[in-house]
C-alpha positions in Angstrom: 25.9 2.0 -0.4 23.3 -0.6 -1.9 20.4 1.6 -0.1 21.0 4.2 -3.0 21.2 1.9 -5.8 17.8 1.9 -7.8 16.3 -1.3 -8.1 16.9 -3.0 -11.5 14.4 -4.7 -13.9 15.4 -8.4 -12.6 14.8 -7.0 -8.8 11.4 -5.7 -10.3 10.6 -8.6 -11.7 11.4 -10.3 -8.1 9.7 -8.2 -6.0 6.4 -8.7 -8.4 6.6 -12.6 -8.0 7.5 -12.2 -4.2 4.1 -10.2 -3.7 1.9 -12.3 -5.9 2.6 -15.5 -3.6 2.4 -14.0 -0.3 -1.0 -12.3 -1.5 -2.3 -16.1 -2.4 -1.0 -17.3 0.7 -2.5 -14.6 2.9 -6.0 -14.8 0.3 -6.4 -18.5 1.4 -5.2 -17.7 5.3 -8.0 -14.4 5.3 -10.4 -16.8 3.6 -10.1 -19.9 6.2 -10.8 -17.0 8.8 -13.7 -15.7 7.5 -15.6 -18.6 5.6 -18.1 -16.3 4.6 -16.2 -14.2 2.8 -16.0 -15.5 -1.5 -13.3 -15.7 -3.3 -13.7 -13.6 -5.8 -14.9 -10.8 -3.1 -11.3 -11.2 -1.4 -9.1 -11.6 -4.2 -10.2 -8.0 -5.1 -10.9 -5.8 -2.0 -8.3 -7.6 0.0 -5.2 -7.8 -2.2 -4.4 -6.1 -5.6 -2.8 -9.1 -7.9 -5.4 -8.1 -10.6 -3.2 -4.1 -10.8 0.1 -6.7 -11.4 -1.5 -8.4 -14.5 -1.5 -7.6 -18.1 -5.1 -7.5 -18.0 -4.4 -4.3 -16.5 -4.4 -1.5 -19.4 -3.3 1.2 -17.2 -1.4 2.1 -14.3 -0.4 1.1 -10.4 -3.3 3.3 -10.0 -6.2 2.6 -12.8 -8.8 4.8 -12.7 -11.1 1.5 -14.0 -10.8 -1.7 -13.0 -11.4 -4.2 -15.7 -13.3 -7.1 -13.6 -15.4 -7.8 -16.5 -13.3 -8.5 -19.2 -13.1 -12.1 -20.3 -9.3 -12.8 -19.1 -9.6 -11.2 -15.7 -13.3 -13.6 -15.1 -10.9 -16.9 -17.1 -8.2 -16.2 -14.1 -11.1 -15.5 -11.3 -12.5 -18.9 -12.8 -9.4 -21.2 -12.3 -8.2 -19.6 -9.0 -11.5 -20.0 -8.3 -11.5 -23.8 -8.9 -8.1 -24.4 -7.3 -9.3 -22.9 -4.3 -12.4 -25.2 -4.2 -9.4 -28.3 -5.1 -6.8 -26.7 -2.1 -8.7 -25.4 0.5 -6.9 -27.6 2.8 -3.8 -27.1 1.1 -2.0 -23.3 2.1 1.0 -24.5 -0.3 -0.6 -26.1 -3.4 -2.7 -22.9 -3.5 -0.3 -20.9 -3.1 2.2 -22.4 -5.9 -0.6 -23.7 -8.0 -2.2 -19.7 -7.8 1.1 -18.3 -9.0 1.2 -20.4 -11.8 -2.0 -19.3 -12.8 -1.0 -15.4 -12.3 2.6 -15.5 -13.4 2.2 -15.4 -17.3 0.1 -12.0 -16.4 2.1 -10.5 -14.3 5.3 -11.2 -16.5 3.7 -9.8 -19.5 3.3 -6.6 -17.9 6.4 -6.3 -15.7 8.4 -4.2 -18.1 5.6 -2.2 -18.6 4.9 -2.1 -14.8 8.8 -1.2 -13.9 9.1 1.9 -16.8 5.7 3.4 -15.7 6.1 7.1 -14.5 5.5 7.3 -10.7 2.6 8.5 -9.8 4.2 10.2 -6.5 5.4 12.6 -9.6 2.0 13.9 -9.2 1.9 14.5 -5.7 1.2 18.0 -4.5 4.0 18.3 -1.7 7.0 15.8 -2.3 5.9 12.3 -0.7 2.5 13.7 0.2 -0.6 14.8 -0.8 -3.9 15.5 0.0 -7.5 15.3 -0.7 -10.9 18.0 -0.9 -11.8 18.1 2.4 -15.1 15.7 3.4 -18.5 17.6 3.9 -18.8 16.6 7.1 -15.1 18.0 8.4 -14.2 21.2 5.9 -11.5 21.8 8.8 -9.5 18.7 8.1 -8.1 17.3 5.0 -6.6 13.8 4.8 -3.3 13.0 3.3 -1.3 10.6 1.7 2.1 9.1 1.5 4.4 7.7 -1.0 8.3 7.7 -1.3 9.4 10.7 -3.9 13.1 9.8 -2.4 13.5 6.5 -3.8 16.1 4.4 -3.6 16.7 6.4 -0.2 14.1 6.2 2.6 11.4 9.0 3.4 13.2 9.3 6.4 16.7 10.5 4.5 17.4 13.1 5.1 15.7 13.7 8.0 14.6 17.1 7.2 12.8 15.9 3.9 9.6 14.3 5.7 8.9 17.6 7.6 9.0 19.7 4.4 6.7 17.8 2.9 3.9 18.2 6.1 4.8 22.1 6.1 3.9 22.3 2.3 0.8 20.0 3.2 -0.3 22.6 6.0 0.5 25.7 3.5 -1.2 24.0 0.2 -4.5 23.0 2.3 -4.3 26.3 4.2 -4.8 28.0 0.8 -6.6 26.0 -0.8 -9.6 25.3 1.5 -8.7 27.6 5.0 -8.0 24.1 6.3 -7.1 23.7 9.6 -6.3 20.5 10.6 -4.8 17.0 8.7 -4.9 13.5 9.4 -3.6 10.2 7.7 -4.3 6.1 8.2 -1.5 4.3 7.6 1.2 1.4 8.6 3.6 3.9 9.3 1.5 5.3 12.6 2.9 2.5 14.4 6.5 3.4 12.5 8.8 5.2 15.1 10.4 7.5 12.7 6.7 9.0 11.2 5.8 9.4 14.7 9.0 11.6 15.8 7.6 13.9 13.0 4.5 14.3 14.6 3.3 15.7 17.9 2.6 13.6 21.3 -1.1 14.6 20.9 -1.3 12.6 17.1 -0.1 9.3 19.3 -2.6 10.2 21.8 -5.7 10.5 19.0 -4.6 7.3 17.2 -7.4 5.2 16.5 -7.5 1.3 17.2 -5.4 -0.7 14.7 -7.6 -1.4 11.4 -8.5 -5.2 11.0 -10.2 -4.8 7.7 -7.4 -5.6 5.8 -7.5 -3.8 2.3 -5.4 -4.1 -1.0 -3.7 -1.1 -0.5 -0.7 0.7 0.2 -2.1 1.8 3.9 -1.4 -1.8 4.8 0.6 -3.3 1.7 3.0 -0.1 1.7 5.1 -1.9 4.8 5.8 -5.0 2.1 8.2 -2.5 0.0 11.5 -1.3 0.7 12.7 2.0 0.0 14.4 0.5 -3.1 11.1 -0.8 -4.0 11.7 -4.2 -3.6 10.3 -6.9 -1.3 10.6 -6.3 2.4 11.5 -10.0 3.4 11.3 -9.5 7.0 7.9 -8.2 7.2 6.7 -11.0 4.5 8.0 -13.6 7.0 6.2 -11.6 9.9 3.2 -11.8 7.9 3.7 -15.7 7.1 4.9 -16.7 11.2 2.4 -14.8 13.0 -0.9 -14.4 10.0 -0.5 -10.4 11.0 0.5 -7.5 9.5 3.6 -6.2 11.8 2.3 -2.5 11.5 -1.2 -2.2 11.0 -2.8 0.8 10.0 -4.1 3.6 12.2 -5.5 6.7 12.0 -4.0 10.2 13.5 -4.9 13.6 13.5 -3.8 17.2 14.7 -4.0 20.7 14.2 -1.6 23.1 11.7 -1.0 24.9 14.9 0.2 21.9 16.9 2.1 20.4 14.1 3.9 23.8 13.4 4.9 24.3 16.5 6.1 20.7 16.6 8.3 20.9 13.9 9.4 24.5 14.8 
């Protein structure tokens, strides 16, 4: 079934042009809501086009993000300028702004497609966690990414649950942690929720309307085969909203456990 095909470099390729032009349209759309808010500001704390460029030496996840150099600033400079010539104008931006981007982020796409996954790194499966905060030694946060690619998280069904018991046992021994919490899309996702216990849905914060260039909010654009999640992008485009914003949840080891048991 296609759902278990992995993606292929041309879907890659795709999936990278796809995301680059809804970003631009939801940068000028995030930009005509909040006028005070530059350019340059946005185009790097609210989406992540700059990690899809060749200007990018590392990975999906750099540890340094090369604002400075000179071809970053020369592509800040003419988006820049187009957005002071198309403020009025959500499809010129839009098309003109990929053209600006697209010789970048098809100079790196091969690169981008081969790179190792960093889920690989991840402590328990799709998850992993952080130290625990100062302030809340008791609780550590964790996060998600798909290690079952091209299937779903959520196939089997047993494989999501694993990964939260080896959370609970890793943190347990590592810092006598007692409690975990996440904020993500998927808190408003049906099937993460089944996984979890009625008091997490009862703890979940407000939705998040800080919109950030990450996978908490961005995550819901991919598909379990990695591609581009049309249906949410024309969500996104129809209503200006993410269809599953983040939240944050929380419970204990001991009501999880007994959850899942």
């Amino acid at each position: 079934m296609q759902s278990s095909i992995p993606k292929t470099l041309a879907e890659h390729r795709q999936y990278l042009h796809d995301i680059v032009r809804l970003k631009l349209w939801f940068l000028w759309t995030w930009l005509h809501r909040h006028p005070e808010e530059g350019l340059p500001h946005a185009l790097r704390e609210r989406v992540d086009i700059y990690r899809k460029t060749d200007i990018n030496p590392e990975g999906m996840n750099p540890k340094v993000l090369h604002y400075d150099s000179a071809a970053w600033l020369e592509l800040e400079g003419e988006i820049g300028a187009l957005w002071c010539d198309a403020r009025d104008d959500a499809e010129r931006f839009e098309n003109e702004g990929f053209g600006i981007f697209q010789p970048s982020v098809d100079a790196r796409c091969e690169r981008d497609f081969s790179e190792r996954p960093y889920v690989l790194d991840y402590k328990c499966g799709s998850l992993t966690y952080d130290d625990p905060m100062p302030e809340t030694p008791q609780r550590v946060a964790f996060h998600i990414a798909n290690a079952n690619t091209p299937r779903s998280i959520f196939d089997p069904a047993t494989h999501l649950a694993e990964c939260l018991r080896r959370v609970m046992d890793g943190a347990e021994r590592d810092f006598g942690a007692t409690e975990l919490q996440t904020g993500t899309w998927l808190n408003c996702h049906p099937k993460f929720l089944a996984c979890l216990p009625d008091c997490w849905r009862a703890r979940l914060s407000p939705v998040h309307d800080d919109v950030r260039w990450n996978f908490s909010w961005w995550g819901q654009l991919l598909t379990a085969r990695g591609t581009f999640n049309a249906g949410v992008g024309q969500h996104l485009r129809a209503t200006g909203k993410f269809p599953m914003p983040p939240r944050t949840g929380w419970c204990t080891f001991d009501e999880l456990r007994a959850h899942l048991a």
